[in-house]
N, C-alpha and C positions, 0 to 999 in steps of 0.2 A: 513051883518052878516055872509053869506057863506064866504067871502071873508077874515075877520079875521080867522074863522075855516080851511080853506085850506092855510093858511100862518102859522100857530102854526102847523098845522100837515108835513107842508113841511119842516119847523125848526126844528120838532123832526125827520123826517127821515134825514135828512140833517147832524143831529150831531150824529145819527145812524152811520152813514156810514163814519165819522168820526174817531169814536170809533173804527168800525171796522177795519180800514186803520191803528190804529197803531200800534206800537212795538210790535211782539209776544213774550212771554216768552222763552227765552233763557234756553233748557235744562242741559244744562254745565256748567251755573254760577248756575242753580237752584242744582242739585247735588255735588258742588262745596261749595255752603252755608251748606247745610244740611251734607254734610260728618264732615266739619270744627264745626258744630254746635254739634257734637253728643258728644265733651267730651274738658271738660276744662283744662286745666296745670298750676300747681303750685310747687312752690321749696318744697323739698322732706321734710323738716322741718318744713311746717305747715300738715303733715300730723295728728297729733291726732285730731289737731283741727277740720279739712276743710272733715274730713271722714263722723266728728258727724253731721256735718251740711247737709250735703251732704245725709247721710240715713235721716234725718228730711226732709229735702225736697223731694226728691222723692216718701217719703210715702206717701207725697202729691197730687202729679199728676198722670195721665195716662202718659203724654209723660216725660221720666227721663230723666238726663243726665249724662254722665259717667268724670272720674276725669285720669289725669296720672302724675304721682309726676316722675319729674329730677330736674335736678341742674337749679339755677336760670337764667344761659345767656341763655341753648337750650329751658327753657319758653319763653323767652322773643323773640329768633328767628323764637320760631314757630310762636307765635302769627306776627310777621314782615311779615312772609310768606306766612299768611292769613289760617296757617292749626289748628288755633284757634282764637275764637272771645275773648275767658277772659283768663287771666293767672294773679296769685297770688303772689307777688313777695316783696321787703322789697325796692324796687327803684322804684320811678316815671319813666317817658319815658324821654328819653335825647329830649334835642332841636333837632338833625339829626332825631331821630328815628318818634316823633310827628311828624314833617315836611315831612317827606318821606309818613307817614297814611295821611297826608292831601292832600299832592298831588294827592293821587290815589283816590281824593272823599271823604276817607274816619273822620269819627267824633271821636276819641278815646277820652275816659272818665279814667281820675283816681281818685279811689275812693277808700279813706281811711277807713278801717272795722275796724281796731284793735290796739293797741301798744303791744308790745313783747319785754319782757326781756332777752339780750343775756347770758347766764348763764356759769359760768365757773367753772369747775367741777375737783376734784381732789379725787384719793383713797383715803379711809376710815383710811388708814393705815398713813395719812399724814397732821404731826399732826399742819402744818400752814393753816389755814382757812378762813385768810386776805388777800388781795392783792389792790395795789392802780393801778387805772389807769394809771398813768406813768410807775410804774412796769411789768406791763403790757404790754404797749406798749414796754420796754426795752426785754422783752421777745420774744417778733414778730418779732423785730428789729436785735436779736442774742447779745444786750449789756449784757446777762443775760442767760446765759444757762445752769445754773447748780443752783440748788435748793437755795446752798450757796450764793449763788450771792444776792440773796434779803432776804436770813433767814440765817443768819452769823453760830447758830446752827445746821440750819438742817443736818440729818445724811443720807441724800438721795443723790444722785448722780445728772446724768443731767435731766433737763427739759423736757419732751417725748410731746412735745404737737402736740396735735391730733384735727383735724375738719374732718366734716361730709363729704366735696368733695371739689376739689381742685376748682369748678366753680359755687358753692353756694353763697345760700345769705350770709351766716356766714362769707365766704372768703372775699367775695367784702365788705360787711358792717367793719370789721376790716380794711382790707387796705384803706378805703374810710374814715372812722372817726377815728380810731385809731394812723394811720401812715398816716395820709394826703395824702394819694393817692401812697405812695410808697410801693412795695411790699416785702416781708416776708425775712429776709436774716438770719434768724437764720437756723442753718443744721441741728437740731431737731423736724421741724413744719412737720408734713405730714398729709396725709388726707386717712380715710376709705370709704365706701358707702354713710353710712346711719346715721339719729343722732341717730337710735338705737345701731347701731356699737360703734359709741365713748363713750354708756354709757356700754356697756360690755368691751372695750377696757381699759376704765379707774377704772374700778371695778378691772380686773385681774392685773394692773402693776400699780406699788406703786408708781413710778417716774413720772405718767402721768400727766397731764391738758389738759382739754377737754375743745371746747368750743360749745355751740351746743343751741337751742332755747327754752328760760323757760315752754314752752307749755308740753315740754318733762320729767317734772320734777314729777308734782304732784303725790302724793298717791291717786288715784282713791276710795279710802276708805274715805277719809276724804273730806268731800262736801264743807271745809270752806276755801279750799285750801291756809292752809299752813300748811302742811307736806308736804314734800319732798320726794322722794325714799329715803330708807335706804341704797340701797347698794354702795351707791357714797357720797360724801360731796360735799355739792353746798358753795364757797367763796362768803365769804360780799365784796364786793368793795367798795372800800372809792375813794374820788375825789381828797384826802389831798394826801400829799406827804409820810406821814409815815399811813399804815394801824390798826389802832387800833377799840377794838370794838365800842366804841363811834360812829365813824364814819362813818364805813363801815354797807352796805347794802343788803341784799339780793334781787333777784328776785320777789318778793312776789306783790299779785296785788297792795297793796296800796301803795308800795314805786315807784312802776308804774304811780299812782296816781298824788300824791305829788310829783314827779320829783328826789326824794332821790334817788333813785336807778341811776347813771350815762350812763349804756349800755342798753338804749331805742333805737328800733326801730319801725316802721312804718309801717306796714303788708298792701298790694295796690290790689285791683282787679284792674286791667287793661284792659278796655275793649272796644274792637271793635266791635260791633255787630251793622250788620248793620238795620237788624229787628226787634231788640226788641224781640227776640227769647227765649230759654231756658238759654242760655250764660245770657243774662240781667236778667232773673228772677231769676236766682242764685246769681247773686251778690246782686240784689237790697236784695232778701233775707236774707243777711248774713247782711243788715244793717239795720231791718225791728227788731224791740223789742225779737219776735221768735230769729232768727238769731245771734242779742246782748247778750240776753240770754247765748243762748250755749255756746259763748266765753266768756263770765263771770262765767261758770261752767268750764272750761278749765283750767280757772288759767291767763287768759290773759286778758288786759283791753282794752271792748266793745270801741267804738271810739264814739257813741251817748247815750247809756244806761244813765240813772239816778242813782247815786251809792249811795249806803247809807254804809257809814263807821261802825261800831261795834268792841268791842275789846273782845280776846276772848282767851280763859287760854290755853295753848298748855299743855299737857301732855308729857314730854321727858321720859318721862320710856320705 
C-alpha cells in the first residue's frame, strides 16, 4: 500500500518538473500577437457597413477592437506580414498567398459574411439611366468614350469615370470579372480617395460615371432599403446586349437575392488568428444572426440570414 502511494506521488513530482522544463513564454511573439491583434483592416468601401457592426460589438465587451480602412492589396499585405489577423476584402487568398500562411504554421480561414452590389452611378443631370454589361465593359476598355458612343442622342461629351482608388476592391473586381484580367485603357478612367469622394465627384459633373459599392447608396431614412440617395442616379444594368427597362437592374437587396442584378460580389473576412482572440470574435460575429442582421439593415445581402421577401409601394414624389 505505501508502495503504490510513493509511486503516484513520485509520478506527480516527476511530471511536475517536467512541466516546468518546458518552453517559457516568449515576450516578443507575445507583444507581437497583441499589437497585430489590437485592430483589423478592411478596403475603404465596406466602411458604412463594417463601422455599424463594429460599434455593436464593442458595446459588447470590455476588451474592443479597433478598425483601419485602405485600399484592398495594403489589407491584404498587412495581413501577409502578420500586422493583422483579419482583413475584409471582396477576394479570397490566392494559391501563393494560402501557401506562404501555411508554411509559417499558420491556419487561415475565409469566411463569406455578405454579397455586395457593385453600383454604378451617374449625375442627375443625365438623362440615360441604362447601361448593359458589355457597354460597360466597352467603357473600361476605352471602345467607348464619349456618352454618344453608347446613346447615339446623348448631348453630353466624354465619359469622366471615376473609382474610389486606383488599388481597391472596385478596381481589381472590374479588371478581374469585367475585362478578364486586363487592365483599364480608356484615357478618361481615374480614381479619387474615398467611395464618398466619387459620390460628391459624380453629383458635381454632369459627364461622370462612378462606380463604387451599393452599401454606399441607401437613404438612411427609409428602413426598407430601397431608396436611394437623391443627389446621384444609380443605373439598372441589363446582362442583354441593348439596355432597356424590362431588363435592367438595380442594386437593390432582392435583385442581390435572385441573382438579377449582374455586378455581385462577395465581401470575405480573411482571417489568421492564431488564438481565437478578438480578430476571431469579430468576424464570427459578423456571421452570428446579430451581425446578419446589421448587413440586412445596410442594404446588402446577409450571407446566412433567413430572408423573407415583401413587396412594397415606393413613393417617387
Amino acid at each position: 500500500m505505501n508502495r503504490n502511494i510513493s509511486t503516484i506521488i513520485g509520478l506527480t513530482l516527476t511530471l511536475g518538473l517536467l512541466l516546468a522544463c518546458g518552453s517559457k513564454p516568449n515576450p516578443e511573439l507575445e507583444e507581437a500577437y497583441q499589437k497585430a491583434a489590437e485592430a483589423f483592416v478592411a478596403d475603404e468601401s465596406f466602411y458604412p457597413i463594417l463601422d455599424e457592426e463594429l460599434f455593436y460589438f464593442n458595446s459588447q465587451r470590455i476588451d474592443t477592437i479597433g478598425v483601419e480602412y485602405m485600399n484592398e492589396q495594403d489589407a491584404v499585405k498587412r495581413l501577409m506580414k502578420l500586422e493583422t489577423w483579419l482583413a475584409f476584402t471582396t477576394r479570397r487568398l490566392t494559391a501563393k498567398e494560402m501557401k506562404s500562411l501555411k508554411d509559417r504554421q499558420y491556419l487561415p480561414r475565409e469566411i463569406p459574411i455578405a454579397y455586395d452590389g457593385l453600383a454604378i452611378i451617374v449625375n442627375n443631370a443625365n438623362p440615360d439611366s441604362c447601361i448593359t454589361v458589355k457597354d460597360f465593359a466597352r467603357i473600361l476598355r476605352g471602345e467607348a468614350t464619349k456618352w454618344g458612343d453608347i446613346y447615339p442622342k446623348s448631348q453630353l461629351g466624354d465619359i469622366d469615370v471615376v473609382f474610389d482608388n486606383p488599388l481597391s476592391s472596385t478596381v481589381r473586381w472590374c479588371v478581374d470579372s469585367i475585362l478578364g484580367g486586363k487592365e483599364f485603357t480608356n484615357p478618361h478612367v481615374g480614381a479619387v480617395k474615398t467611395s464618398a469622394a466619387v459620390i460628391d465627384y459624380v453629383e458635381n459633373h454632369k459627364n461622370a460615371l462612378g462606380i463604387i459599392g451599393s452599401n454606399w447608396l441607401n437613404d438612411k431614412r427609409d428602413t426598407t432599403n430601397v431608396t436611394f440617395k437623391k443627389n446621384i442616379t444609380v443605373m439598372g444594368v441589363s446582362r442583354l446586349d441593348s439596355a432597356t427597362k424590362v431588363n435592367s437592374w438595380k442594386p437593390y437587396q432582392y435583385y442581390l437575392y435572385n441573382g438579377n442584378y449582374p455586378l455581385i460580389r462577395t465581401i470575405y473576412a480573411l482571417l489568421n488568428d492564431t488564438r481565437n482572440g478578438q480578430p476571431t470574435a469579430f468576424a464570427h460575429y459578423c456571421q452570428l444572426p446579430k451581425g446578419q442582421l446589421i448587413i440586412l439593415r445596410s442594404g446588402l445581402l446577409p450571407r446566412t440570414a433567413n430572408m423573407n421577401v415583401r413587396e412594397v409601394i415606393v413613393n417617387k414624389e
